[in-house]
C-alpha positions as CSV (number, residue, x, y, z in Angstrom):
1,X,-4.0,20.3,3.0
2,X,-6.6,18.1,2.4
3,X,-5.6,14.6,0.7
4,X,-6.0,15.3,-2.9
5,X,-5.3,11.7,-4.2
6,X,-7.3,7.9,-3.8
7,X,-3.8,6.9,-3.6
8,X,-0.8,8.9,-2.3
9,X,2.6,8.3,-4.0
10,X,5.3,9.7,-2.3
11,X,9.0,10.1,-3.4
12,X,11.3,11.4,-0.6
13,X,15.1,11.8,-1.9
14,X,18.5,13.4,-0.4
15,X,21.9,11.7,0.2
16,X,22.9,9.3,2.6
17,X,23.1,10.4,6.1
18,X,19.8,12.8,6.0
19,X,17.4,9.9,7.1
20,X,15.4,9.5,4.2
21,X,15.0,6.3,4.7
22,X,14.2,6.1,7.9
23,X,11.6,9.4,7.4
24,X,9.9,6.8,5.0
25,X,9.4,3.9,7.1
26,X,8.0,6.0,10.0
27,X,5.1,7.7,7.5
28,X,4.1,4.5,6.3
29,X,4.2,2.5,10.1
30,X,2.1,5.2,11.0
31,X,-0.2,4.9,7.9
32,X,-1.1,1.1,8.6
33,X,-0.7,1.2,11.8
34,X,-2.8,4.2,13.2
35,X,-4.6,5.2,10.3
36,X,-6.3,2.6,8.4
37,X,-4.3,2.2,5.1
38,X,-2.4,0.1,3.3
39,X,1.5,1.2,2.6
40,X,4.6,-0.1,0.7
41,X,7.7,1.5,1.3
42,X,10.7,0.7,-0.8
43,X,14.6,2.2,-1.0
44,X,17.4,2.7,-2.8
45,X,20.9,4.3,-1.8
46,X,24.1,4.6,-3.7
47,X,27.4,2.7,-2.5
48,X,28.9,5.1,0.4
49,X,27.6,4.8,3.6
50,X,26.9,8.7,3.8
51,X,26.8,11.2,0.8
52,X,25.5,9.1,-1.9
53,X,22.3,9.1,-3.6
54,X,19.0,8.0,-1.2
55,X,15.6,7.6,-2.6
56,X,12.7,6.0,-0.7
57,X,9.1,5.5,-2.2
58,X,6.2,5.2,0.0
59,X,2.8,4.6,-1.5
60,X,-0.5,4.9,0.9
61,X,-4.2,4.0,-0.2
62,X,-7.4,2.4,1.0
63,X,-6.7,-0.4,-1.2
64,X,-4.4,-3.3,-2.0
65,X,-1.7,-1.7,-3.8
66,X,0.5,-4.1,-6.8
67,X,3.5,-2.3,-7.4
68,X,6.1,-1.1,-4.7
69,X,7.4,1.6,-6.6
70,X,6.9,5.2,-7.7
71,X,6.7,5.9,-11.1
72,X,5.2,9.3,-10.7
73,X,5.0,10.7,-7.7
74,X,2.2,13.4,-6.5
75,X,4.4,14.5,-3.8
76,X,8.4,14.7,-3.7
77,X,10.8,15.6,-1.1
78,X,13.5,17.1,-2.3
79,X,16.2,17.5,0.0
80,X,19.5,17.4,-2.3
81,X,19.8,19.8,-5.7
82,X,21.4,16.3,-7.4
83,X,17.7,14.7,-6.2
84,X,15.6,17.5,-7.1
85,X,17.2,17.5,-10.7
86,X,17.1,13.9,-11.0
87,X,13.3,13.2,-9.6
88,X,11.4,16.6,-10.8
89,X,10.6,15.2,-13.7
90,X,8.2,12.3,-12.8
91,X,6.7,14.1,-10.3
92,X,2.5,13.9,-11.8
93,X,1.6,17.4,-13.3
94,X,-0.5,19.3,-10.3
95,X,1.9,17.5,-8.0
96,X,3.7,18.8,-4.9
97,X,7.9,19.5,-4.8
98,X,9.2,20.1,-1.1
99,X,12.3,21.1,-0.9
100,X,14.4,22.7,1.7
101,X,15.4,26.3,0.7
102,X,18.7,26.0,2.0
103,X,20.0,22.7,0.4
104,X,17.7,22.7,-3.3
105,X,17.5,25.1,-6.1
106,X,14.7,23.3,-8.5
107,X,15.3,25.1,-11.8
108,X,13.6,22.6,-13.9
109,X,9.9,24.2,-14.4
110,X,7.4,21.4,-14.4
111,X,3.5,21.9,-13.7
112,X,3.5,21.1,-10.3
113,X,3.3,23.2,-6.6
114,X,6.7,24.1,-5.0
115,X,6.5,24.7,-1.0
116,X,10.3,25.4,0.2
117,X,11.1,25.5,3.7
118,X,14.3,26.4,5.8
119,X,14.3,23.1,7.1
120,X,18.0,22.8,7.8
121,X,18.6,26.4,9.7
122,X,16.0,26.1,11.8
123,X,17.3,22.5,12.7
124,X,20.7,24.3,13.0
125,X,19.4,27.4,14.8
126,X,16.2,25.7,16.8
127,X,17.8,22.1,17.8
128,X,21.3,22.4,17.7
129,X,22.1,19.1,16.3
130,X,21.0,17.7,12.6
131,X,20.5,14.2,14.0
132,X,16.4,15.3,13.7
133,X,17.0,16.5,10.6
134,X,14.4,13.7,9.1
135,X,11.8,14.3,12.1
136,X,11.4,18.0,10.8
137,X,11.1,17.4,7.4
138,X,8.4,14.9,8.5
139,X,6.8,17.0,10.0
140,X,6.4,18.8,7.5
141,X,5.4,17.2,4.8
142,X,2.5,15.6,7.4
143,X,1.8,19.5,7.6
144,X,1.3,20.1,3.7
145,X,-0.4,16.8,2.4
146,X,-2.6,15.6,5.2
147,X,-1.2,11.8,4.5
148,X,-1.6,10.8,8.4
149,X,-2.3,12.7,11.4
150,X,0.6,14.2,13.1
151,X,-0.5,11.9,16.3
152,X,0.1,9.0,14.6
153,X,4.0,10.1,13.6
154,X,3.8,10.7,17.6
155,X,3.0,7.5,18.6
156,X,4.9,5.7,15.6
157,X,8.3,7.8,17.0
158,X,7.2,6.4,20.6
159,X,7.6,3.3,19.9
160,X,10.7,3.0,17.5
161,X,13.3,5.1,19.8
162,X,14.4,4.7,22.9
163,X,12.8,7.0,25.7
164,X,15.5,9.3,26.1
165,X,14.9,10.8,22.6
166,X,11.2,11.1,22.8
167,X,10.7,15.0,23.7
168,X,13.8,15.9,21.2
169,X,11.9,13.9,18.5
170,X,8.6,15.3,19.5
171,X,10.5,18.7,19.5
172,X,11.8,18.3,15.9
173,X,8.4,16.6,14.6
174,X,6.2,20.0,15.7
175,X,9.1,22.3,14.6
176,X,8.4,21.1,11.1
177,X,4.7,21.4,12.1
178,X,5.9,25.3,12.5
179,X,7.7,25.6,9.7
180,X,5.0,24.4,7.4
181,X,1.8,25.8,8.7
182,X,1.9,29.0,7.0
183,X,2.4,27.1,3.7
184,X,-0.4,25.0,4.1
185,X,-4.1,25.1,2.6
């Protein structure tokens, strides 16, 4: 998909223990680092260590950006029904919902694309473990909105986990790659 925005406002959302956080700080590492543009990245997570509510807001653009957060996003991730139902209605009309088909059921009908994925049985059937579980759903969304290339995620994943994890992360990044190509203009 070809970037449809001056300025790309991302909010990714799930519960603690999917890596939504850590999904965010990767996309925009990769953004300043091997693409160009300027990022903030912000967070906020419920109490419990895993379970609770995670939101992270990444916005890119060519230009200084003043405010850290997302108001109105033109792409969500959606990877909780609580988050879906609680973010879907910010998200800027003509924007883009992905969700994971397995985990969200948006009900809520706001004027924007939806793009589901089975994001979390194909980790489950594919990878075996749900530790990547972030990678693919990165992956993915580099897939649909064009916000970096997926080389730069490459390189960004490189060079923040150790060298034993490299090919299972590369493994999980292009799975999502997979998983989102048919979906994508």
């Amino acid at each position: 998909m070809e970037k449809a925005y001056a300025v790309s406002r991302f909010l990714l959302s799930g519960s603690g223990g999917q890596g939504v956080i850590t999904m965010a700080i990767l996309l925009a590492e990769a953004a300043v680092k091997y693409e160009g543009l300027v990022a903030v990245q912000s967070q906020s997570y419920g109490p419990e260590a895993r379970g609770g509510a995670t939101r992270s807001d990444v916005i890119l653009s060519h230009k200084a950006i003043y405010y850290p957060k997302v108001e109105q996003p033109n792409i969500l991730v959606a990877l909780t029904d609580a988050a879906c139902a609680k973010y879907l209605p910010l998200i800027r009309p003509g924007g883009l919902c992905i969700y994971d088909t397995e985990l969200v059921h948006p009900g809520r009908k706001v004027e924007a694309q939806f793009k589901g994925l089975p994001l979390w049985g194909a980790v489950r059937e594919r990878l075996g473990s749900a530790v990547s579980y972030n990678v693919v759903v990165l992956g993915a969304l580099v897939t649909l909105t064009g916000a970096v290339r997926i080389g730069s995620i490459e390189m960004v994943l490189a060079e923040r986990f150790p060298a034993a994890h490299h090919e299972d992360n590369l493994r999980a990044l292009h799975l999502g790659v997979e998983l989102a190509e048919p979906l994508s203009d």
